[in-house]
C-alpha positions in Angstrom: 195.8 128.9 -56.0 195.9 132.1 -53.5 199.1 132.7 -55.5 198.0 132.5 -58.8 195.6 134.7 -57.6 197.2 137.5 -56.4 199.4 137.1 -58.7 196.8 138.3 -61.7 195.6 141.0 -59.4 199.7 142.7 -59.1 199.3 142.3 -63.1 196.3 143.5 -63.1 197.0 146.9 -60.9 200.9 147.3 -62.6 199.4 147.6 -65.8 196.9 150.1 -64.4 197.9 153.8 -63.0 195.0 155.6 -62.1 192.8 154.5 -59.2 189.7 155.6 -57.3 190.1 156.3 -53.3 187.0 156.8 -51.1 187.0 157.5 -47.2 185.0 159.4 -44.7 186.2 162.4 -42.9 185.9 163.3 -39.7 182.7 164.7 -39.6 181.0 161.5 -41.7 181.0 163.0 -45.1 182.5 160.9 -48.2 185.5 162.2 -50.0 186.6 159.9 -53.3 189.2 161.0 -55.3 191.2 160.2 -58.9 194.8 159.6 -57.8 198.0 157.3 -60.1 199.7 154.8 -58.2 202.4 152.7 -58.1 202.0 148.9 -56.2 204.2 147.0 -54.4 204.1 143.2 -54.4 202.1 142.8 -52.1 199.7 144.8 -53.7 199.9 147.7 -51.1 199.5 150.9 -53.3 201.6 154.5 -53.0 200.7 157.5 -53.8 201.2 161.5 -53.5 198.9 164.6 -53.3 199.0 168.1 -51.7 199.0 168.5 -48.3 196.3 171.2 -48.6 193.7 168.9 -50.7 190.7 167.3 -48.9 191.9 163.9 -49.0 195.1 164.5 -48.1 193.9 165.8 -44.7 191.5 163.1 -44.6 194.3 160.1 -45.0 195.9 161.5 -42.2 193.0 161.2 -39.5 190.6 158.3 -41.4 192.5 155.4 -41.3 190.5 153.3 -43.6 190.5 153.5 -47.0 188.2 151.6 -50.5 190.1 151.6 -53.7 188.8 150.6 -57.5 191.0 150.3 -60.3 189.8 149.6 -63.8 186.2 149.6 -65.0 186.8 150.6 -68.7 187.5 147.3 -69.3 185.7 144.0 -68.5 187.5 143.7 -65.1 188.1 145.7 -62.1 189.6 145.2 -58.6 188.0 146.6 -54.8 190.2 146.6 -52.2 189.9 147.6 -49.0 193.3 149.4 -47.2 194.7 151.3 -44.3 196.2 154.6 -45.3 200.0 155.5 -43.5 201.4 158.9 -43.9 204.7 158.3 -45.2 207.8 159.8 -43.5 210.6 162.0 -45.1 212.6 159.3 -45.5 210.3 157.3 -47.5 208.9 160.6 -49.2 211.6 160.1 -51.9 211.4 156.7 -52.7 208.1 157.0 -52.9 208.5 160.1 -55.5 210.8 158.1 -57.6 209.3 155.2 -58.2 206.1 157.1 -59.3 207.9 159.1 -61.1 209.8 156.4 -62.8 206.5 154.3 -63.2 203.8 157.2 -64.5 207.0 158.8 -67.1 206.2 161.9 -66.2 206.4 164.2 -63.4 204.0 166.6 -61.7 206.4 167.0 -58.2 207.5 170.6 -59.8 204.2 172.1 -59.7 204.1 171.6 -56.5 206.4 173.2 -53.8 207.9 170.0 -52.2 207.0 171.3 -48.8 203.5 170.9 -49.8 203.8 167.0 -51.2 202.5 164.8 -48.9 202.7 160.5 -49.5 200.9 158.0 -48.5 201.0 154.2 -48.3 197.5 151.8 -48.9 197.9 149.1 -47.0 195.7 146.2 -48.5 194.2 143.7 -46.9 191.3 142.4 -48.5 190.9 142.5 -52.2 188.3 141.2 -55.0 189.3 140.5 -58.2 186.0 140.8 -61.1 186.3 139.8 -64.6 183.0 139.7 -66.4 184.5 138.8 -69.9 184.2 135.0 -69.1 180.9 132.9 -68.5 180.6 132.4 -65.7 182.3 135.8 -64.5 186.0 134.9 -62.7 185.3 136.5 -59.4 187.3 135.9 -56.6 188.5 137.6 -52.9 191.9 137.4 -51.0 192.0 138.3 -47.9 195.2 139.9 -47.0 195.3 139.7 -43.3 
C-alpha cells in the first residue's frame, strides 16, 4: 500500500513545477518562497535560486524546510524536508534536469557564479485529495 502511495504522490509532484518553501531564519522570522522544481523518485525535490536572495541564505544555515505543492486543484501535498546545498559537481545536473523538465531557462539571467542549488530532502509527506467523499488523506513517513 505504502507503494502505491508514494507512488501517486511522485505523479502528483512530476506533474506539478511550482512549489511553496517556508523556513525560519536565523533570527526566528518566516521566509516562504515560490520556487519550480524538479523531484527525484524518492520524492526529494531540487531546486535553484540566487545566492543573494533571502532564502537562499536561509537554506544554507536553517536546515529544515515545509513544502506545498498544488492547491488550485482539489489536492495538494505537505512535506516536510531537510535542505542540502548542492556542490559544484552536482550544480550541473541539477541545472539540466530543471532545465530539461521546466522547457525553459532562466540560468542566463543570472551570472552562474551567483546560482546557488539546493536539494529537499523529504521525509515525511501528506498526500490530501478533497475531490472524493470521504477526502483520500493519507501520510508517509520517509524516515
Amino acid at each position: 500500500m505504502i507503494d502505491i502511495q508514494k507512488e501517486r504522490v511522485h505523479q502528483f509532484l512530476q506533474n506539478h513545477s511550482l512549489c511553496v518553501v517556508s523556513l525560519v531564519d536565523n533570527h526566528g522570522q518566516p521566509i516562504s518562497a515560490l520556487v519550480e522544481f524538479v523531484v527525484d523518485n524518492d520524492l526529494n525535490l531540487y531546486f535553484g535560486t540566487n545566492r543573494k536572495f533571502r532564502k537562499a541564505k536561509a537554506l544554507e544555515n536553517s536546515k529544515v524546510v515545509s513544502v506545498v505543492v498544488g492547491g488550485r486543484e482539489d489536492a495538494c501535498v505537505q512535506m516536510q524536508t531537510y535542505s542540502q546545498k548542492l556542490i559544484k559537481d552536482e550544480n550541473k545536473k541539477c541545472k539540466d534536469k530543471l532545465v530539461s523538465r521546466l522547457q525553459k531557462n532562466y540560468f542566463p539571467i543570472i551570472p552562474e557564479d551567483d546560482f546557488i542549488f539546493f536539494k529537499l530532502t523529504t521525509n515525511w509527506v501528506r498526500y490530501t485529495d478533497v475531490s472524493v467523499m470521504p477526502w483520500n488523506v493519507y501520510e508517509l513517513d520517509l524516515q
